[in-house]
N, C-alpha and C positions, 0 to 999 in steps of 0.2 A: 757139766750141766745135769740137772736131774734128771734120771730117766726111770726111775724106779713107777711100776706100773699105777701108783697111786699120784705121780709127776701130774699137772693139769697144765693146760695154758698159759697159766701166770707162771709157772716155772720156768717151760719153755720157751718162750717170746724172748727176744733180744733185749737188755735194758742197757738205760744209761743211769748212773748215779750222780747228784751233783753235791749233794750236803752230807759227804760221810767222813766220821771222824777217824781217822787209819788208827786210835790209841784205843778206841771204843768198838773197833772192829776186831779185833783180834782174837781168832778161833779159840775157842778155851782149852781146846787140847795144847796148843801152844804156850797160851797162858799158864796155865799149870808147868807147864815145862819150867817158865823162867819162874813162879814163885818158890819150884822146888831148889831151883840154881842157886836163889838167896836165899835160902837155909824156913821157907815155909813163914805159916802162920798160926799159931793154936789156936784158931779163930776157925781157920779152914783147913781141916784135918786130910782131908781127901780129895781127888775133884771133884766128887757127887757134892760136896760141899760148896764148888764156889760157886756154880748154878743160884744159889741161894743168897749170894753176898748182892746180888745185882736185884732186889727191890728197895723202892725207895718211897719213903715218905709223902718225899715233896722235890723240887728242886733243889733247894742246898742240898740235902741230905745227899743227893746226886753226883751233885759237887766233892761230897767230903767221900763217897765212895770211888770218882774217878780220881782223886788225890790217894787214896786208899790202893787203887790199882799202878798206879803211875810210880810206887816204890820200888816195881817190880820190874822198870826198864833203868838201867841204871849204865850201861855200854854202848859205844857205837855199834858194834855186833849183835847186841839186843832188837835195834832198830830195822837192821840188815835183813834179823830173823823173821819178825811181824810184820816186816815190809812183805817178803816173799810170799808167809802165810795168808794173809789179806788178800793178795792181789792173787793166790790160787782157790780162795774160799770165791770170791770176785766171777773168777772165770767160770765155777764150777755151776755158778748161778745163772749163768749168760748174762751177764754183767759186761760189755764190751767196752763202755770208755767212762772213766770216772775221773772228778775233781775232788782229790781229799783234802779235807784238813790234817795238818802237824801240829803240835805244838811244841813248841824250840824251848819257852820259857818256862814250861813247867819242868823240864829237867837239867836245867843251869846248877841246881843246889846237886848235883852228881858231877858237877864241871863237863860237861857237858853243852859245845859252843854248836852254835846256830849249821856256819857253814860244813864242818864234818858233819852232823846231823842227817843235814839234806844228802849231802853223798851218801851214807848209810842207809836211808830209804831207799834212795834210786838204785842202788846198787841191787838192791834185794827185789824191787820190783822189775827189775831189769831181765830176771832169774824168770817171769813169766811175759812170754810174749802176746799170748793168746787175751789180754788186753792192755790197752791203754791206761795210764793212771797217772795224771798232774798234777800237780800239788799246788796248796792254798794253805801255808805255814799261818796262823793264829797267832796275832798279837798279841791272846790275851789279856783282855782289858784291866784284870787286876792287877797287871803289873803298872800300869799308868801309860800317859802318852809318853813321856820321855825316853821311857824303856822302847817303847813303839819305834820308836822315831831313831833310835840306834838300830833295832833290829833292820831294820828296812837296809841299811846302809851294809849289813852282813847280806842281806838276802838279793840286793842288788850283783851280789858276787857271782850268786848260784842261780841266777835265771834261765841260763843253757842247759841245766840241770830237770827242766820240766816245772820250774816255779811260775805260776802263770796269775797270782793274785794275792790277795791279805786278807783276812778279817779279821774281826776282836769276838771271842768267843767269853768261856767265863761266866761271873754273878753280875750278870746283868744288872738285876734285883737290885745292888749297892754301885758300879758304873756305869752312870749315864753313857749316852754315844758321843754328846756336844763337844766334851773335850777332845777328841780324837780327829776333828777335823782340819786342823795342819798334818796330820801323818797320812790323812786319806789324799790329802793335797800334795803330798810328797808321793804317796803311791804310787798316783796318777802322771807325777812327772817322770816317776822311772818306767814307767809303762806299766805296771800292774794294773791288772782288774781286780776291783773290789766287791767283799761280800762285807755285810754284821749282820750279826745273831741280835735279832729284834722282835719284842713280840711274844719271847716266851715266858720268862720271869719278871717282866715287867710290861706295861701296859702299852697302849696305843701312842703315849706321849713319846716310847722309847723309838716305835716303827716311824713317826714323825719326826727324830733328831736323826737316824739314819735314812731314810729318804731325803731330806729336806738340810740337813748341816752339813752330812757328812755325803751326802748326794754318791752310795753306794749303788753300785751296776746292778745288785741280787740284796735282796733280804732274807736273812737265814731265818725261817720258823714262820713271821708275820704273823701268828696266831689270833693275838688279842690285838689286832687292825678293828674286829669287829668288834669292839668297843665305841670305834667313834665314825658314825656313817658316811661323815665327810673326809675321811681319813681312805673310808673304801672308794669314794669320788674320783677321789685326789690317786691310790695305785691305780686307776682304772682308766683314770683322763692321760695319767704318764705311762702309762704299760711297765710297770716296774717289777718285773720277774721275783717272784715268789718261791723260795725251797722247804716247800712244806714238809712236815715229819708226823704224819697223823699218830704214829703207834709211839711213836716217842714222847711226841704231848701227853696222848694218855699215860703210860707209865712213869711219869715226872708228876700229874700231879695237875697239869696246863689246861684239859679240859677231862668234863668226868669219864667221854666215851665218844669216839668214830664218829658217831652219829651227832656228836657237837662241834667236830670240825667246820671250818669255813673253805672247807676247799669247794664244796658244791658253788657257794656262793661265791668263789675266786672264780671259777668256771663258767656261769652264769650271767659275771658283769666282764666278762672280757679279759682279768687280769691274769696275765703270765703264768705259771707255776709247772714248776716240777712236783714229784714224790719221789721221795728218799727217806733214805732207813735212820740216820744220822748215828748212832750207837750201836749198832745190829744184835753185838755179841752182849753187849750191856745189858740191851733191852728184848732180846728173845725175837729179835723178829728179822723179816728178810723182805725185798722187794716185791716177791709172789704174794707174799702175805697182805702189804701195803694194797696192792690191784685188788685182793679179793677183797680187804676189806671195800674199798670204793666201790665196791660193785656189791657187797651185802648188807652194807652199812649205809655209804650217800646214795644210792641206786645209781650209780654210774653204767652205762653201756659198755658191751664189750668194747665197740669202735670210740667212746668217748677215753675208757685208759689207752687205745692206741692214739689215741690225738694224746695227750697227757705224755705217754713217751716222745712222740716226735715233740713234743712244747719241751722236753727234754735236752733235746738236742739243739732246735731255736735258740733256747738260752745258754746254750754249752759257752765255754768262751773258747770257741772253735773259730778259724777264718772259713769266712761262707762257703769257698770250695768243700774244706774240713766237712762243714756239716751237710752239703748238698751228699757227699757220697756216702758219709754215716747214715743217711735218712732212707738212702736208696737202696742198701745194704742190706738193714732193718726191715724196708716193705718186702725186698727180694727174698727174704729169709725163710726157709718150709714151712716156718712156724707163726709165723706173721701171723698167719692165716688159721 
C-alpha cells in the first residue's frame, strides 16, 4: 500500500476492482522482463521506451497494440509470472478483492489450451495472499460464438480453480453481442456469471443487445448508454450493474475527457456501477487516480466514492455473507475514514 508521504486518501482507502484485465495489468518492469526473454523489439529499445508504446489513436489501434503485447506471453510459466506480479501490484494498492479478466484465446496460436492456462494464473496468484483475485476468462468475441461455446465446456473443468464467470471482450466495433446468446444461455446453465464489454466501441444499440439478448449480470464500460435516453430508463428501471473505466475511455479515444463521462449521471438516476481501471499498466493509471478523478472532474463527494466502493462490492459476484463482511472490513478499516 502506498505510504510515501505524498500517499492521499485514494490511496489509502480499501478497494475492490471488478473490470480489470490481468493481460493489461501487468507491471512493466515485468513486462520488459518477458519482452527481453523473447529476444526484444527494435521498436522498443529499452524500458524507458515501452512506457511509450501504450498511446493510442483510437480503439483499434488499442486493439492492435494489446495483440502487439500479447506476443510476449508465449508459456504457462509466463502466465504463473504476471499472475503473481498483478496480484502483488494489486495488494500494494489496497486493492483487496478483484474479478479479472483472462484471455484463453488470444494465446491458442502459441498452443497454448484454455484449462493449463487457468492453473498457471491461479498458481501465481496463489503466491499472494494478501488478496483475493477471481477470474472471468474472455470469450473474446472475435473468435466467434462457436469458439465460445467450446471454450465454455474447457472452463466448465476449471471452475474450483476460482472461475466464477465469462464475458466477450474484443472489437466490439466489428462483433455485435446478438450472436453470442446461446453461449451466455449455456453460461448461465453451468453456473457462470456473466459480463460483455458494451458501450465502448460501439454504440447504445451494442449495451441494448447485451442487456436485452444476451441478458448479461454486468456490463462492461456502458459508456455510450447515453446515446439513447430510454436505454438510460430501461438500466435504471432494471438495476443493471454497470463497470465503468472512466480513465480508460478517455485514453482509447471513447469520450474527449472525465468530465464527459456518464458516471455522475449513472449515480444520479440510480444505476448500479462500479470504477475500475480496466488496463491500468496500458493506460498509466491506477484506482486512486479513478476516485480523484470523480471527485475533480464529476464533483463527486468524499462519502459519494465511498458509496461507489461499497456499490463495488454489492455487485461483486460474492454470496451475501461474502460481501456483508467485505463491506464491514472496508468501513472498519483506519483508513475508511
Amino acid at each position: 500500500m502506498a505510504t510515501a508521504p505524498t500517499a492521499t486518501w485514494h490511496d489509502r482507502v480499501p478497494k475492490v476492482e471488478l473490470h480489470l484485465h490481468l493481460e493489461g495489468a501487468i507491471p512493466l518492469d515485468a513486462l520488459w522482463t518477458l519482452v527481453q526473454k523473447y529476444g526484444g523489439d527494435p521498436a522498443v529499445p529499452d524500458a524507458a521506451a515501452l512506457q511509450s508504446r501504450f498511446v493510442y489513436r483510437d480503439f483499434p489501434h488499442f486493439i492492435q497494440t494489446w495483440i502487439w503485447q500479447a506476443q510476449f506471453l508465449r508459456e504457462y510459466e509466463d502466465f504463473t509470472f504476471i499472475a503473481e506480479a498483478v496480484a502483488r501490484d494489486l495488494a500494494a494498492q489496497n486493492v483487496r478483492y478483484a474479478e479479472a479478466f483472462c484471455s484463453p484465446p488470444d494465446f491458442a496460436r502459441h498452443g497454448l489450451r484454455t484449462a493449463p492456462l487457468i492453473a498457471a494464473i491461479r498458481a501465481g496468484l496463489n503466491r499472494v495472499p494478501q488478496i483475493t483475485v477471481r477470474l472471468v476468462p474472455d470469450l473474446v468475441r472475435d473468435f466467434g460464438p462457436a469458439h465460445g461455446m467450446r471454450m465454455l465446456a474447457e472452463l466448465a473443468e476449471v471452475k474450483g480453480q476460482g472461475v466464477i464467470g465469462i464475458g466477450i471482450g474484443g472489437s466490439e466495433q466489428a462483433f455485435p453481442p446478438e450472436p453470442f446468446a446461446p453461449v451466455y444461455e449455456e453460461a448461465r446453465r453451468l453456473g457462470f456469471h456473466t459480463s460483455a464489454h458494451a458501450g465502448e466501441a460501439a454504440g447504445a444499440a451494442s449495451v441494448w443487445g447485451a442487456a436485452r439478448v444476451l441478458r448479461a449480470d454486468r456490463i462492461g464500460h456502458g459508456t455510450r448508454a447515453v446515446e439513447d435516453p430510454t436505454l438510460i430508463d430501461y438500466l435504471a428501471a432494471q438495476r443493471i450493474p454497470i463497470e465503468c473505466n472512466p480513465i480508460s475511455n478517455v485514453r482509447t479515444g471513447v469520450i474527449p475527457s472525465v468530465r464527459q463521462h456518464p458516471a455522475r449521471l449513472f449515480f444520479e438516476r440510480g444505476i448500479p456501477f462500479s470504477v475500475n481501471t480496466d488496463d491500468p499498466k496500458m493506460f498509466g493509471n491506477s484506482l486512486a487516480d479513478e476516485y480523484r478523478a470523480l471527485e475533480s472532474e464529476l464533483g463527486f463527494a468524499r462519502d459519494d466514492v465511498r458509496r461507489i466502493i461499497l456499490n463495488g462490492i454489492e455487485t461483486a459476484w460474492l454470496e451475501p455473507a461474502e460481501q456483508s463482511r467485505l463491506a464491514a472490513a472496508f468501513q472498519s478499516d483506519p483508513h475508511w475514514r
